[in-house]
C-alpha positions as CSV (number, residue, x, y, z in Angstrom):
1,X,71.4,88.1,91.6
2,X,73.7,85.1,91.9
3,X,76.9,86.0,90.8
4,X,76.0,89.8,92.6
5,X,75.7,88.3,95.6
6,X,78.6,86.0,95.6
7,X,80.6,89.3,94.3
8,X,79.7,90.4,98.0
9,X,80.8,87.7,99.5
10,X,84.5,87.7,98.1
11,X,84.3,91.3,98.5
12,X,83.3,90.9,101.7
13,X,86.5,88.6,102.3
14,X,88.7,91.0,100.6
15,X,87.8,93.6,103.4
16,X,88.9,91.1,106.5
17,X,85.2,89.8,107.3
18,X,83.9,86.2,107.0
19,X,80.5,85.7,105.3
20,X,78.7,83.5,108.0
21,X,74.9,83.4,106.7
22,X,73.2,84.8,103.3
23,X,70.0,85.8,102.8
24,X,68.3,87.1,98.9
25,X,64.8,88.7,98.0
26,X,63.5,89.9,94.7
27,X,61.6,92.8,94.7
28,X,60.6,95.3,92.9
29,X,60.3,98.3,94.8
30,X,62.7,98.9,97.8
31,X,60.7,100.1,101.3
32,X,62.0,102.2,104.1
33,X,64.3,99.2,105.6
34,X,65.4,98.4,101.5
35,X,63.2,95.1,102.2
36,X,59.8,93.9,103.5
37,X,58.6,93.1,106.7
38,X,58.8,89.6,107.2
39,X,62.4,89.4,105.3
40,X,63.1,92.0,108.0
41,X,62.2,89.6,111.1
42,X,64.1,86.8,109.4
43,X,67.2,88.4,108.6
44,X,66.9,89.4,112.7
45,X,66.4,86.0,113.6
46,X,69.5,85.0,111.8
47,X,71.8,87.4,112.4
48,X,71.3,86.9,116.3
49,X,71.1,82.8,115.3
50,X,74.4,83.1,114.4
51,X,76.1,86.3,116.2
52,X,76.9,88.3,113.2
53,X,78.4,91.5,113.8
54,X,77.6,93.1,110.9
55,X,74.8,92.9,108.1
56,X,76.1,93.6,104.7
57,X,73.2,94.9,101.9
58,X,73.9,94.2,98.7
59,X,72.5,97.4,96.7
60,X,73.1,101.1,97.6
61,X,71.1,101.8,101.2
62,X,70.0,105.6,101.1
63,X,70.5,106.8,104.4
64,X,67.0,106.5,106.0
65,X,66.9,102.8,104.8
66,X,70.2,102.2,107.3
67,X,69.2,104.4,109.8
68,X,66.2,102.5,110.2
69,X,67.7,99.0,109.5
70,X,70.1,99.5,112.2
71,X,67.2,100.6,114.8
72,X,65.6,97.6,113.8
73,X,68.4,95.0,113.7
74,X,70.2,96.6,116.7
75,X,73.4,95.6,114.6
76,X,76.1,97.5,112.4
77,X,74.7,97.7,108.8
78,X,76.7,99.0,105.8
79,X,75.8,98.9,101.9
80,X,78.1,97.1,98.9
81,X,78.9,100.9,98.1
82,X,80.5,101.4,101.5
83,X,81.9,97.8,101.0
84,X,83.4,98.3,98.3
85,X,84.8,101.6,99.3
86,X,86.3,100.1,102.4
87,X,88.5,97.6,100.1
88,X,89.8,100.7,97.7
89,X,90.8,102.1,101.2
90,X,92.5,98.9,101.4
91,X,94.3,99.0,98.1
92,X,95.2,102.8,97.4
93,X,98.8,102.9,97.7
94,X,99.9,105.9,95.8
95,X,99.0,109.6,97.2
96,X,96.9,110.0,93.9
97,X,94.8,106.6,94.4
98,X,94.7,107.9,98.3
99,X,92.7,111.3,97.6
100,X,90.3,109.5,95.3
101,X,89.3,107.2,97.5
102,X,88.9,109.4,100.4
103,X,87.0,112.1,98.1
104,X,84.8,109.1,97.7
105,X,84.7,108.2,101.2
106,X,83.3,111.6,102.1
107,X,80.8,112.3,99.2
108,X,79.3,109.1,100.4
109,X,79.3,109.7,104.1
110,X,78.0,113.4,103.5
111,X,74.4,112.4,103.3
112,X,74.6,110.1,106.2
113,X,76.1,112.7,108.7
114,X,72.8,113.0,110.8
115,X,71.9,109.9,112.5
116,X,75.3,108.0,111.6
117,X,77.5,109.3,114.5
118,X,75.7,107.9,117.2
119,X,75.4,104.5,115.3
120,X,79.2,104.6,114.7
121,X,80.0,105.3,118.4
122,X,77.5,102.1,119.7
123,X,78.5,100.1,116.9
124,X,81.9,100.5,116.6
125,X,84.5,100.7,114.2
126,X,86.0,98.1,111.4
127,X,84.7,97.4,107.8
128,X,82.6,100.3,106.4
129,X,84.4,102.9,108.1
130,X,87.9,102.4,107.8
131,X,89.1,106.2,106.7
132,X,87.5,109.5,107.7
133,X,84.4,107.6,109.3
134,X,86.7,106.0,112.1
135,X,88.8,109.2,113.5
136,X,86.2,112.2,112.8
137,X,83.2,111.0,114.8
138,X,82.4,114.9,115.7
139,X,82.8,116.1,111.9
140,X,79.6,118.4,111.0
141,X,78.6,119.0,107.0
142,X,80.5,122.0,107.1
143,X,84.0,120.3,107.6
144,X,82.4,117.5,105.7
145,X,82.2,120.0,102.8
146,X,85.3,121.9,103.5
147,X,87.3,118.5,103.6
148,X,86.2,117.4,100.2
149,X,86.8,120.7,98.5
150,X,90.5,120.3,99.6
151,X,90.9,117.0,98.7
152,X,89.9,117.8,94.9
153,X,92.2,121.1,95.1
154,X,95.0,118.5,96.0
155,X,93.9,115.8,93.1
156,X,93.6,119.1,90.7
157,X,97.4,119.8,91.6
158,X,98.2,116.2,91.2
159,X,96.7,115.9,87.3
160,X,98.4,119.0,86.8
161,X,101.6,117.4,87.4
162,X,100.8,114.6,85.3
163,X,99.5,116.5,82.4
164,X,102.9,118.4,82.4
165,X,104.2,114.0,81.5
166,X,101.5,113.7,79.4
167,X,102.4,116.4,77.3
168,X,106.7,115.2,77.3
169,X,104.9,111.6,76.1
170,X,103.4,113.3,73.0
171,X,106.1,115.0,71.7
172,X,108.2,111.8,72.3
173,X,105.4,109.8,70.1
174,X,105.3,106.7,72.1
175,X,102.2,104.9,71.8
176,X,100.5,103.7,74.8
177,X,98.2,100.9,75.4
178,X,96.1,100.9,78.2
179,X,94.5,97.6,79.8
180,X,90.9,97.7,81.0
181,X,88.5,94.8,82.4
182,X,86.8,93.3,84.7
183,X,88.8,93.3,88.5
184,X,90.7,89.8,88.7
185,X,90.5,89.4,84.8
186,X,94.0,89.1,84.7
187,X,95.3,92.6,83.8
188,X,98.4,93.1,85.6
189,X,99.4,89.3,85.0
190,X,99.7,89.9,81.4
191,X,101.3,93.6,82.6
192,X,103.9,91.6,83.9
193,X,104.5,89.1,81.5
194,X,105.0,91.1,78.8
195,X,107.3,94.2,80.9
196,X,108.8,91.3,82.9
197,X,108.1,93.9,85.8
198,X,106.6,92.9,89.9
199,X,102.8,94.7,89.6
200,X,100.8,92.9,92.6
201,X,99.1,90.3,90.9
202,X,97.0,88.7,93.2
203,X,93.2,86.1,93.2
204,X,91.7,89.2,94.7
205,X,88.9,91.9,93.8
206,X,90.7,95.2,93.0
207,X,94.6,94.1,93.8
208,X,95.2,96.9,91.6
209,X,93.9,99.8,92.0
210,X,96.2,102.7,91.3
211,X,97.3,103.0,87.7
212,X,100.4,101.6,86.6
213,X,102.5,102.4,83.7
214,X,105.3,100.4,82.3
215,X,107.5,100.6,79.2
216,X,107.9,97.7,77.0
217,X,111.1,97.6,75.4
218,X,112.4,95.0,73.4
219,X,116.5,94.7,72.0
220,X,116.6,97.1,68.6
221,X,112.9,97.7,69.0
222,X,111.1,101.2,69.6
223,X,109.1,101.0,73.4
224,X,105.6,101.6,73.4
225,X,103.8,102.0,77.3
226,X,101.5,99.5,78.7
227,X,99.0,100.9,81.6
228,X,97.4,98.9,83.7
229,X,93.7,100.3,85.1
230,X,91.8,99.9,88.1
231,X,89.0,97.1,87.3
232,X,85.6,97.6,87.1
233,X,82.7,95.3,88.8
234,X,78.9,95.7,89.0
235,X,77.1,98.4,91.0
236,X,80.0,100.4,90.7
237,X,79.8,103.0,93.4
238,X,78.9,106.5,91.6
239,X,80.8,108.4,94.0
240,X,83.6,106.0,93.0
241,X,83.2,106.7,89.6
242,X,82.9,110.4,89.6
243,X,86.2,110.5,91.6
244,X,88.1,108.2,89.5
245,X,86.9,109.9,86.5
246,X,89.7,112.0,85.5
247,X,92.0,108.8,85.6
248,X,89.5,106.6,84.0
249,X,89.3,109.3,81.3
250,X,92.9,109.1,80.6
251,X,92.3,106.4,79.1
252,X,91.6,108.8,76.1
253,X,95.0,109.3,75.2
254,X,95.5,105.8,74.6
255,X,96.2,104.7,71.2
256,X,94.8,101.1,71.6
257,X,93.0,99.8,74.8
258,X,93.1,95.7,75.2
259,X,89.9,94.8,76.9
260,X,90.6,91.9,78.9
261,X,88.3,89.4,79.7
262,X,88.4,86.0,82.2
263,X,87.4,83.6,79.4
264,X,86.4,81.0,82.2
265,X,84.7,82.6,84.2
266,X,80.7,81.9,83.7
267,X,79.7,85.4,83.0
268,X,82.7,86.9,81.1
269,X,79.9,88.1,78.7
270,X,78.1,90.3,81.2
271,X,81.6,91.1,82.8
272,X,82.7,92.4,79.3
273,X,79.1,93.9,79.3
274,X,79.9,96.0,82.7
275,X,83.1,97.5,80.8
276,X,82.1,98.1,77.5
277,X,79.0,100.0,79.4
278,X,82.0,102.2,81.0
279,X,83.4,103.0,78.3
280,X,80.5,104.2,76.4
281,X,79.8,106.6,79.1
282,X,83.4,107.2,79.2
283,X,82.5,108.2,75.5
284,X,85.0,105.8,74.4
285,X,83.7,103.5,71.9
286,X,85.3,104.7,68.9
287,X,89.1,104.1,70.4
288,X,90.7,100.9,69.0
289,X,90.1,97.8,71.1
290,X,91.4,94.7,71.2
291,X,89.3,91.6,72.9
292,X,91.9,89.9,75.1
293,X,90.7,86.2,76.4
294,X,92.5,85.6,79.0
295,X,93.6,82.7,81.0
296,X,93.0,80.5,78.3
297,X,95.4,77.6,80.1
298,X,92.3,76.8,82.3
299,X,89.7,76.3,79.8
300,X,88.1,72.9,80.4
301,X,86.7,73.2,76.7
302,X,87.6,74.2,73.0
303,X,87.9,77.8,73.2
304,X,85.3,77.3,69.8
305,X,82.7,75.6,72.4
306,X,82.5,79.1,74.4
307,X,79.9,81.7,73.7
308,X,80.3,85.4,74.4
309,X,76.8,87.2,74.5
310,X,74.8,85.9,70.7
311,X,78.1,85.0,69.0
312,X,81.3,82.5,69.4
313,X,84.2,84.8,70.8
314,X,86.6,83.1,68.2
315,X,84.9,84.5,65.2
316,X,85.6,87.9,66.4
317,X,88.5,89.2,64.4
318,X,89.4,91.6,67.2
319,X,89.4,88.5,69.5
320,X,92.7,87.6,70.8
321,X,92.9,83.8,73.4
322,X,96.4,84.4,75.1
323,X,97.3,82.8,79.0
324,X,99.1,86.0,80.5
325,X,100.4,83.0,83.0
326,X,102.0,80.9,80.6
327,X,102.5,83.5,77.8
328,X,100.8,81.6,75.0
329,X,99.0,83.8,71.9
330,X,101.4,86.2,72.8
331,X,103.1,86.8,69.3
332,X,99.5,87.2,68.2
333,X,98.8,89.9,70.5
334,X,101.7,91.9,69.9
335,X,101.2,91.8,66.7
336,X,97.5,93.2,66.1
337,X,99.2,95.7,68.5
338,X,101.4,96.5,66.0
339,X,98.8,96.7,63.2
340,X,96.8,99.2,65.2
341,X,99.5,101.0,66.6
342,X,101.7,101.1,63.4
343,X,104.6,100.7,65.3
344,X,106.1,97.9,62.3
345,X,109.4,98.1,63.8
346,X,108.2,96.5,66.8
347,X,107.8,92.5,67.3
348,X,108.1,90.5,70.4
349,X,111.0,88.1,71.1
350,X,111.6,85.5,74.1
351,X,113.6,87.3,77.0
C-alpha cells in the first residue's frame, strides 16, 4: 500500500497538483463511498482542514462510489485510473499516442455520463478531466459511443500504415530490440546512450509515452533498431491497456526485448513483477529477454548484496548491471545482444 500510494503522490505531481494531506485504510471489501463511515467523516474533516480542492482515490472508483463521495465530500473526486489518464493526456505527443489516449479517456468516462455532468459543471475543470471531459459537458452516450467508434476507425488506419513499415523492415531483416520496464526505469536513457539520439528523458512517471524507434548504427557494422515502450506501473488502467494493446503487442515482432529494471529502487522485484505479469498476458513469455539493471552508478551496495524476488540478480545469466548514464556494462550488453540476435558482425565501439 506504501509504495502504491506514494506512486499517487508523484503521479499526482506529474499532473500539476500538490499532495497536501494523505489518508490510507485496509479493507477488505469496498462500500458504496469505496470506504467506511468513519474514514468518510475524517477524510471530510481534513480535506476542509486543509482546503483541498480535490480528493484523489487511490484504486478504480466505479461510478456510484464517486457520485456518492462527491455528494458527501462536497469536493471534486477523481480515481488513480482517471489520474493516470490525465498525465498520458499530458504526454501523448504523436497523433497515434493522441487517439489512444483519448479512446481511453472516453471508454472510461462512458459509464460515468449520468450524474457526472452536473458535478463537472459545480466542480470545475483541471486534473481528471483534461480532454473530452472539459469541452463536451452536453455529450450523451450516443455521441459518447459514436466518438469512440471513430477514434478506433482512425487508430485502425494508423496501424495499417505502420504495418505497410513493418512489412519493408522484414524483408530488410533488421532485427529489432524493443525496451520494456517499469516507467522511470531508465528506458530512453539507455535509448539515448547507445543511438546517441535526444528521446525526452526525464525523473518523471511516463516521460515517454509514445513509442520510439531508433536505428543503431555503428562504422562497418550492420544496424539493428532499438524501440523504446511506454512503461508500465501498478493498477494499470484497463481501458489503458486495451487501447494500447495493439502497440504493446508489437512488441511481438521483436527479436529480443531488454527488460529494464531500476536496480535501486526498493521494489525493483515487484516492478519487474508488474512487467513480466504484462507480458504473460501479452502472451509473451517465450520471446528472448534480457534482464537489464539499470542505473547501477547509484548503488550504495555490491550489486552481489541485492536480492531480486528468492534469488541474487547477479546469478542470473540473463542479468546484465549497466548505468545507461555513464555507459558502463555496455560492451556486455551489446554483446548478449549479439548472441541472441545473431547479428556477429555487430560489436559496439566508443563514438
Amino acid at each position: 500500500m506504501e509504495d502504491s500510494l506514494e506512486e499517487l503522490a508523484v503521479l499526482t505531481e506529474s499532473a500539476g497538483a500538490m499532495v497536501v494531506g494523505s489518508i490510507s485504510q485496509r479493507i477488505e471489501k469496498h462500500t458504496h463511498y469505496y470506504v467506511g463511515k468513519g474514514k468518510l467523516e475524517e477524510i471530510y474533516r481534513l480535506s476542509r482542514d486543509i482546503q483541498a480542492d480535490m480528493v484523489i482515490f487511490d484504486g478504480e472508483l466505479t461510478p456510484t462510489q464517486q457520485r456518492n463521495l462527491e455528494q458527501s465530500l462536497d469536493i471534486k473526486v477523481i480515481d488513480r485510473t482517471a489520474l493516470i489518464l490525465d498525465v498520458f493526456a499530458l504526454r501523448a505527443q504523436t497523433h497515434e499516442g493522441r487517439l489512444q489516449v483519448e479512446l481511453a479517456q472516453h471508454e472510461y468516462l462512458l459509464p460515468r455520463l449520468i450524474g457526472q455532468w452536473s458535478h463537472l459543471e459545480r466542480l470545475g475543470g483541471g486534473i481528471g478531466t483534461r480532454g473530452p471531459g472539459e469541452t463536451q459537458l452536453e455529450t450523451d452516450r450516443r455521441i459518447v459511443r459514436t466518438k469512440i467508434q471513430k477514434l478506433k476507425n482512425d487508430l485502425e488506419k494508423v496501424r495499417k500504415h505502420r504495418s505497410l513499415y513493418k512489412q519493408k523492415r522484414r524483408k530488410e531483416g533488421v532485427p529489432v530490440i524493443s525496451l520494456v520496464g517499469y516507467t522511470n526505469a531508465g528506458k530512453s536513457t539507455l535509448l539515448n546512450s547507445l543511438a546517441k539520439s535526444t528521446v525526452l528523458a526525464e525523473d518523471k512517471m511516463f516521460s515517454t509515452l509514445d513509442p520510439v524507434t531508433r536505428r543503431i548504427s555503428f562504422p562497418g557494422r550492420k544496424p539493428f533498431l532499438l524501440t523504446d515502450t511506454v512503461g508500465f506501473i501498478q493498477k494499470l488502467p484497463t481501458t489503458l491497456i486495451a487501447a494500447f494493446r495493439a502497440t504493446l503487442e508489437e512488441l511481438k515482432e521483436s527479436d529480443v526485448i531488454l527488460h529494464v529494471v531500476d536496480i535501486t529502487h526498493k521494489n525493483a522485484a515487484e516492478h519487474a513483477k508488474v512487467v513480466n505479469d504484462l507480458l504473460a498476458d501479452l502472451e509473451l513469455e517465450g520471446k528472448p529477454t534480457l534482464l537489464v539493471l539499470n542505473k547501477i552508478d547509484l548503488l550504495t551496495k555490491n550489486i552481489h548484496e541485492y536480492s531480486f524476488g528468492d534469488s541474487d540478480v547477479y546469478t542470473d545469466n540473463n542479468a546484465i548491471p549497466v548505468s545507461a548514464y555513464r555507459r558502463w556494462g555496455f560492451d556486455n550488453l551489446v554483446g548478449s545482444i549479439i548472441r541472441m540476435t545473431g547479428r556477429e558482425e555487430l560489436s559496439l565501439i566508443e563514438v
